[in-house]
N, C-alpha and C positions, 0 to 999 in steps of 0.2 A: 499264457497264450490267450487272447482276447479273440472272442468269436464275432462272425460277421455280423450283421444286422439280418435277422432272418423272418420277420415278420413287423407287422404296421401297428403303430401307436394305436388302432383302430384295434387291431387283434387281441394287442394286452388289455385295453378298457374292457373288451365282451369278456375276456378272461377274469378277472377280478369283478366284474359284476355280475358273474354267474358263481365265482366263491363267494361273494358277498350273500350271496340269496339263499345259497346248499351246504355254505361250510360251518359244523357244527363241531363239535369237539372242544372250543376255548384255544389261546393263543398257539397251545404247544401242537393240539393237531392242524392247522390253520397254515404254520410253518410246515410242517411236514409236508401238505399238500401242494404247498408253493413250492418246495424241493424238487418231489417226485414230477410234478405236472412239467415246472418251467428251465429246470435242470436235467431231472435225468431221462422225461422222454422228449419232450419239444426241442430239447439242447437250444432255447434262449440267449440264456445267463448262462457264464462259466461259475463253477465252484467256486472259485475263490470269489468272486462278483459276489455269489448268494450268501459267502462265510463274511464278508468285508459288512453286508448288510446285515446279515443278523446280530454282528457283535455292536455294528451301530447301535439298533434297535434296542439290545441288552445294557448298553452304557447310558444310553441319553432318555430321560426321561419322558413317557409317553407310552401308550399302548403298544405291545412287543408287536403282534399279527399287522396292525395300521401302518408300524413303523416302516417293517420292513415292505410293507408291499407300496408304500412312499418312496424306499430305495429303489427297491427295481424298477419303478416307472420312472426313478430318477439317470437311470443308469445309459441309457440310451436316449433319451428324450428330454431330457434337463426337465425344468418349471414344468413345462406345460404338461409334458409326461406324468411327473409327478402330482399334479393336482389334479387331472383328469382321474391317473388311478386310484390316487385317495379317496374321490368321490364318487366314484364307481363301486370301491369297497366296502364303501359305510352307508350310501345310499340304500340299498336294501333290507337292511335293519331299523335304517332310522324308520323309513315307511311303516315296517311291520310294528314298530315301537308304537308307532304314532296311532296307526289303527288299535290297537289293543290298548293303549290309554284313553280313545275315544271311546268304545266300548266300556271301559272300565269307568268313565264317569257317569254313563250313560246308567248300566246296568249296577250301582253302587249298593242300592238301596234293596235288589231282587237276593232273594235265599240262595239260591244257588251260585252268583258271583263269589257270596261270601266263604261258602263251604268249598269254595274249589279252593280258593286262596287259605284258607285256615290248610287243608293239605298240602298244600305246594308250599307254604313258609315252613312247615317240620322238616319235608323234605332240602329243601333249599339249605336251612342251618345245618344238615350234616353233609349235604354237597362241598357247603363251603368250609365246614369241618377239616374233611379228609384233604379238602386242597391245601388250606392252610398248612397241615401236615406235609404233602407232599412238597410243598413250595422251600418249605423248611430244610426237609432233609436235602432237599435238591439244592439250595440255596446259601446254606451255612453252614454243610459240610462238617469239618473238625475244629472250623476257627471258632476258638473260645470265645475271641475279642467280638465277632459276629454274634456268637447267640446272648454276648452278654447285655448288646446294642438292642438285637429285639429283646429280648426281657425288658429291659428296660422302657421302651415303646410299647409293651405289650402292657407292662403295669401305669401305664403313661394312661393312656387310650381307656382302659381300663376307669383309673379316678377321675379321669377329668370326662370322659364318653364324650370324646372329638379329638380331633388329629391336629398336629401341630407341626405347621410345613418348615417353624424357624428350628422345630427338634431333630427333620430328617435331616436337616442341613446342615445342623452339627454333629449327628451321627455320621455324614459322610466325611465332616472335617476332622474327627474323632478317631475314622480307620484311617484316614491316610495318615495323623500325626502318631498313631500308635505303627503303623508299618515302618516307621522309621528307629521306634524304638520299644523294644520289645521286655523292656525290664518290667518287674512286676511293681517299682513303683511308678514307673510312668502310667504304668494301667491304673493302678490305684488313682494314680493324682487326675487321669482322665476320666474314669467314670464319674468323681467328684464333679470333676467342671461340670459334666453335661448331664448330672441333680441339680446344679446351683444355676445351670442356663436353663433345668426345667422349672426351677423356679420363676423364673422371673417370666418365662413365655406365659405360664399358666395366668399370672397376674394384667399380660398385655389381652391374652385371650379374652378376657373377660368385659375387655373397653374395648372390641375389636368388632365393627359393625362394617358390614360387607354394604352398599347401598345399594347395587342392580344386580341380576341375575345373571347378566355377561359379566362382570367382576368376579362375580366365585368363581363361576365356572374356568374362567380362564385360570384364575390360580388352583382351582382344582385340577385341571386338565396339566397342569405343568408338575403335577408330585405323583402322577400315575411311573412308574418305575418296574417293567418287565410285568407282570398280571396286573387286568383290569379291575380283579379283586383289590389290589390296593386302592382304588379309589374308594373302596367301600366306608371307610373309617371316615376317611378324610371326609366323605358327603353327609355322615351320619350325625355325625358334631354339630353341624351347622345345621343339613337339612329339617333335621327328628328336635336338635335340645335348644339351637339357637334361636334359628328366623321363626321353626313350625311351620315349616311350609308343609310337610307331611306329619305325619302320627308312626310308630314303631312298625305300624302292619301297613301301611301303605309302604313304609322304607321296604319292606322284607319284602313286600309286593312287586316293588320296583325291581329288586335285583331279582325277581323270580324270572319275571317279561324278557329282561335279557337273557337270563341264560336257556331259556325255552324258546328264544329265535335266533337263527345263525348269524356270524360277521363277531365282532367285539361286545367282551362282557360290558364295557363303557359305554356302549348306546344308553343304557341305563338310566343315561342323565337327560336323555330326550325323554322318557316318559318321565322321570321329576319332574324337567321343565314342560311338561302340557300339564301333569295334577293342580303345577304350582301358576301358571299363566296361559295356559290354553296352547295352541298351535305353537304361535311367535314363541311361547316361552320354552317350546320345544326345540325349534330352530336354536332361539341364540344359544340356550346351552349347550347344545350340540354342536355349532359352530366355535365356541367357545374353548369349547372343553380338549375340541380337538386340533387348534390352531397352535398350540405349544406343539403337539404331535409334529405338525406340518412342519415347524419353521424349527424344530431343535433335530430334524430329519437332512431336510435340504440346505440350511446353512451350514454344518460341519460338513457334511460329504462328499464335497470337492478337496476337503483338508485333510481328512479321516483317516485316508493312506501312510500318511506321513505323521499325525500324532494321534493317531488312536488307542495306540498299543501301547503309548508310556505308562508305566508303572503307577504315577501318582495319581493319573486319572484313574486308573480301574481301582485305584483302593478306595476314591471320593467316592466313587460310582456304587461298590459294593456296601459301603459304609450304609448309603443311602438305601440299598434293597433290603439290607437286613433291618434296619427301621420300618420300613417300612412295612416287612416280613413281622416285626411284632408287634406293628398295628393293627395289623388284621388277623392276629391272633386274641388279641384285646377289643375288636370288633367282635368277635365269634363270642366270646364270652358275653359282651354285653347285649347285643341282642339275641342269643340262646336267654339269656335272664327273664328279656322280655317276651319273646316265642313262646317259651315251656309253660306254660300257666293251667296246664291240665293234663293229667296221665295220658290218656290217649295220646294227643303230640308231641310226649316223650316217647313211647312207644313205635309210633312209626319214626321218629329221625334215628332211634337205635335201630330198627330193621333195614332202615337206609345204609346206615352205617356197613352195617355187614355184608348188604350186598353189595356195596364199593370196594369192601374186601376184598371179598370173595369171588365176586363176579366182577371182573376190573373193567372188561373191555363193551361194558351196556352203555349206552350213552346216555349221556346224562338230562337231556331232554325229556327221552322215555322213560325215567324215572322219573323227572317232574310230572308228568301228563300220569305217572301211574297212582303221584301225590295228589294230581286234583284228583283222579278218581275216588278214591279213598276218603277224601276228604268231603265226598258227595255224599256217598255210604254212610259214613259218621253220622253226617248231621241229619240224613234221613232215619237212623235208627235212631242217634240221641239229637234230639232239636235243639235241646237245652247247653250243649259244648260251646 
């Protein structure tokens, strides 16, 4: 049953540009308030309209929170709906992005920028620890052929320290040719293929020169696949070992910004792009990054109804997450490698740890901000850290 129209394209913008500014949590709490807010008290959207858009979101690559809140301005309002809310919802991050990378060039060289960032990257590596964790078990469930794909990505990421978008693409073409055949040597004779297609990526990777900043980003933006943590791998490859647009602690830096300001972890790439070219170079990455979002949003979901749910796609689709799921597992490692380089920063990311445990429901913000503290303290007792 389809409900009427009960409110103005004007009403959803202020909506999404007021989650964009206050919604903190990361994709999964982000959905949830889109649920409760525009489902089950405003009665907007019907259920099925907010389930039709989140499995969009989950199949087609792109930030999961962006995705869907593309659908529902697409749902009653086509294009223009849609674009307005997408800009509404990223808008407020990018700002906060941009301001705290102004800052952050400005105050680069003062002791105390440093010491807050020396605590907020311990804490940030076991933030994004436990997620990778939970993304895991959330995510790959009992399928062997799934955790055998991240493994595989995770030892991928791992030797080579950068992400390879021709590897997630034949982990997706990997689960769907193994859902069709389930013998143990077709598994055998697939895993094979795609070591011998990793070979040869790793050999193209190395002649593989990106020339502008809109160019990455846009292929970066197109392999984000349900968390904005997956783009983490894929930026750090290029960002940190290829071009050097950053150093390991300005990367860890970057993803700190994000997840310490509300809207999507993927803003992230707006503060790369100001470290790496100022304003503009914030813009276009941002715009870049999130233009696959846009257009793998609005051009299936007029069709979506009708072949969303075939089988072959969700096994390409899954193939693709759990790749990706052991890329950022192999991110964790590599930059824990580079983070850890003193007791004390192992010390606080293990008491991080535990209080993700233990304490599930602190937000995770408030424990970064409890990391700069921390990390002020440190370097006021030991200068020398």
């Amino acid at each position: 049953m389809e409900l009427s129209i009960r409110y103005r394209l004007f009403d959803l913008v202020k909506y999404f540009l007021k989650l964009g500014a206050i919604g903190f949590g990361g994709p999964v709490a982000l959905v949830a308030h889109m649920h409760r807010d525009l489902v089950e008290q405003r009665n907007w959207i019907s259920e099925e309209e907010y389930k039709e858009g989140l499995s969009l979101a989950q199949l087609a690559p792109g930030p999961l929170a962006a995705q869907l809140a593309i659908y529902i301005g697409f749902i009653h309002f086509g294009l223009i709906g849609a674009t307005l809310v997408g800009f509404a919802f990223i808008m407020p991050s990018f700002l906060m992005v941009l301001a705290l990378g102004y800052l952050y060039v400005v105050y680069d060289g003062i002791g105390w920028i440093q010491a807050v960032f020396y605590g907020v990257g311990a804490t940030v590596m076991a933030i994004i620890a436990v997620s990778a964790y939970k993304l895991s078990i959330k995510s790959l469930g009992k399928n062997k052929i799934y955790w055998i794909i991240a493994f595989l990505l995770a030892i991928n990421t791992f030797i080579t320290e950068k992400e390879s978008s021709w590897l997630l693409l034949a982990a997706g073409g990997l689960s769907w040719w193994l859902s069709k055949k389930r013998g143990h040597t077709q598994v055998l004779n697939g895993i094979q293929t795609l070591f011998l297609f990793w070979q040869q990526t790793v050999q193209v990777q190395e002649n593989e020169k990106l020339t502008t900043i809109g160019l990455f980003f846009l292929k970066a933006g197109a392999f984000v696949f349900g968390s904005g943590l997956a783009i983490v791998p894929f930026l750090y490859g290029s960002v940190v070992n290829e071009y050097h647009w950053l150093n390991d602690q300005q990367f860890l830096d970057a993803v700190a910004v994000a997840m310490i300001t509300p809207g999507p972890v993927v803003i992230t790439v707006g503060f790369i792009g100001y470290l790496t070219a100022g304003w503009m170079g914030a813009v276009v990455a941002s715009l870049a990054t999130f233009l696959p979002c846009y257009l793998f949003t609005v051009l299936p979901a007029p069709y979506f109804k009708k072949y969303g749910k075939k089988a072959g796609i969700k096994e390409f689709v899954e193939g693709v997450t759990a790749g990706a799921i052991g890329a950022i597992i192999g991110a964790v490692v590599v930059l824990g490698k580079r983070q850890f380089t003193d007791f004390p920063s192992i010390v606080l990311a293990l008491l991080v740890l535990i209080i993700l445990i233990r304490f599930k429901k602190i937000p995770e913000p408030v424990l970064i901000l409890l990391g700069a503290g921390v990390g002020l303290v440190l370097k006021l007792l030991f200068p020398d850290l």
